[in-house]
C-alpha positions, -999 to 999 in steps of 0.1 A, spaced: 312 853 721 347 833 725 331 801 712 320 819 688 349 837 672 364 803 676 337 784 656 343 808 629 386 801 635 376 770 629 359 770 600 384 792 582 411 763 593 389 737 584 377 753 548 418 757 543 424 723 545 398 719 518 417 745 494 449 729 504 437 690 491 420 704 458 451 724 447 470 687 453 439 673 430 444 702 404 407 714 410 396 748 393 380 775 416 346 758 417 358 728 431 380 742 457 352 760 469 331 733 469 357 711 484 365 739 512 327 745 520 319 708 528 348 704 549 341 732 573 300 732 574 295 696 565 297 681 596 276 706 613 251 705 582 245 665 589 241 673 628 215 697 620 199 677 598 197 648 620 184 668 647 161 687 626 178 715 634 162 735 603 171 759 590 209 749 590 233 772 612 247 786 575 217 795 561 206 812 594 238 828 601 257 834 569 290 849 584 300 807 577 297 813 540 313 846 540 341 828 561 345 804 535 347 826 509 375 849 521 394 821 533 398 799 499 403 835 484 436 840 508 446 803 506 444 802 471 468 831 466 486 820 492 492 785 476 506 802 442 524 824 466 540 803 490 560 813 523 575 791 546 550 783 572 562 754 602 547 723 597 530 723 629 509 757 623 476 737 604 478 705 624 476 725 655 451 752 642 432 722 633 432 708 663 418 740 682 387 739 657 382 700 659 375 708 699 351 741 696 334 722 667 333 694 693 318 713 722 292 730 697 278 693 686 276 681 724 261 717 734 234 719 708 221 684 700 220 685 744 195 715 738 174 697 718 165 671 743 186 646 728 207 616 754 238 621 764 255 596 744 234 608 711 251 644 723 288 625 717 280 609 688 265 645 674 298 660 686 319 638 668 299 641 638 304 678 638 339 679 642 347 646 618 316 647 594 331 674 569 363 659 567 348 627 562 325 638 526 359 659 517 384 629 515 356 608 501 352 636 474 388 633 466 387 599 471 409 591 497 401 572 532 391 592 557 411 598 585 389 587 612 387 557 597 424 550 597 452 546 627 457 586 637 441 594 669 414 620 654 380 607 664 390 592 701 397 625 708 363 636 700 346 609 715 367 614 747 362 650 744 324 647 741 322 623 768 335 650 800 314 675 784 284 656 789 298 639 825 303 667 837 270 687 826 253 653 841 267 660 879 253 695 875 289 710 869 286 746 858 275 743 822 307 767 808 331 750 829 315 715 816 325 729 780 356 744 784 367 712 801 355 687 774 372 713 746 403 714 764 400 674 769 401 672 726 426 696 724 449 679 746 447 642 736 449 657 691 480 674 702 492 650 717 483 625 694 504 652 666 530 655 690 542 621 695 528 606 667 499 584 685 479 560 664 452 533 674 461 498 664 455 482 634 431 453 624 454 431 598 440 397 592 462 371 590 463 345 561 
């Protein structure tokens, strides 16, 4: 019940980082829902799909749509009413549902008989895939594809959830540590400003 309440914190946080970038882009209700809707189900719509997970989670479960709904409803009147919120409060929100959206990916694509490094690579696609397709909308480069430490963490993340579900660890502890792994290394990462390093060719 805790993952799951914070699967759905997550995408709320997720879908509001939607709203925020279309209301930079100037997009009309439409758009920021549909901007909002990829970015917090995409990701887990491409695992599913992959796995042949079918019916999607939202379509079986749609407490994601109605999620989705109420959250660019807030956001948007929050955004034409705006209040001083720290800078830290989306980043770090962020961050919480990056690792629970994590942990699902690993968890589910494990259930379906799927290796352990598929698992990771499911994991990461669940907690980067939406925000992937939502910067491409907007066209902008991803963040996983640039220097901010954002999909390490996932892969890191992914990779003691499975270790540990591999030497028969207690499968709740196995998750709890591999969520709390990608929560530590993004806030970190926020914290102190950590960033891969760049490929520059010379010339």
């Amino acid at each position: 019940m805790l993952i799951y309440i914070l699967d759905m914190f997550g995408t709320a946080v997720f879908a509001a980082s939607g709203v925020l970038l279309a209301g930079r882009l100037r997009m009309d209700p439409f758009g920021v829902v549909v901007l909002a809707s990829v970015t917090a189900i995409g990701g887990g719509t491409i695992r599913d799909m992959a796995l042949g997970a079918t019916p999607v989670f939202w379509i079986t479960d749609t407490n994601y749509l109605w999620v989705i709904f109420v959250t660019c409803f807030l956001a948007m009147l929050a955004v034409r009413r705006p209040k001083r919120m720290p800078w830290y409060f989306l980043p770090v929100a962020d961050a919480i549902g990056l690792a629970v959206f994590v942990a699902i990916g690993v968890e589910k694509t494990l259930r379906f008989g799927a290796s352990p490094m598929v698992a990771v690579i499911m994991g990461v696609i669940t907690g980067c895939g939406g925000g992937v397709i939502r910067d491409v909308l907007a066209r902008e480069i991803p963040m996983v594809l640039r220097t901010e430490v954002y999909a390490t963490a996932c892969i890191l993340g992914g990779i003691i959830h499975t270790v540990g579900l591999y030497f028969d660890v207690d499968p709740a502890v196995a998750t709890l540590a591999g969520i709390i792994t990608t929560l530590t290394i993004r806030l970190a990462a926020i914290r102190w400003h950590l960033s891969l390093p760049t490929l520059a060719l010379r010339g």
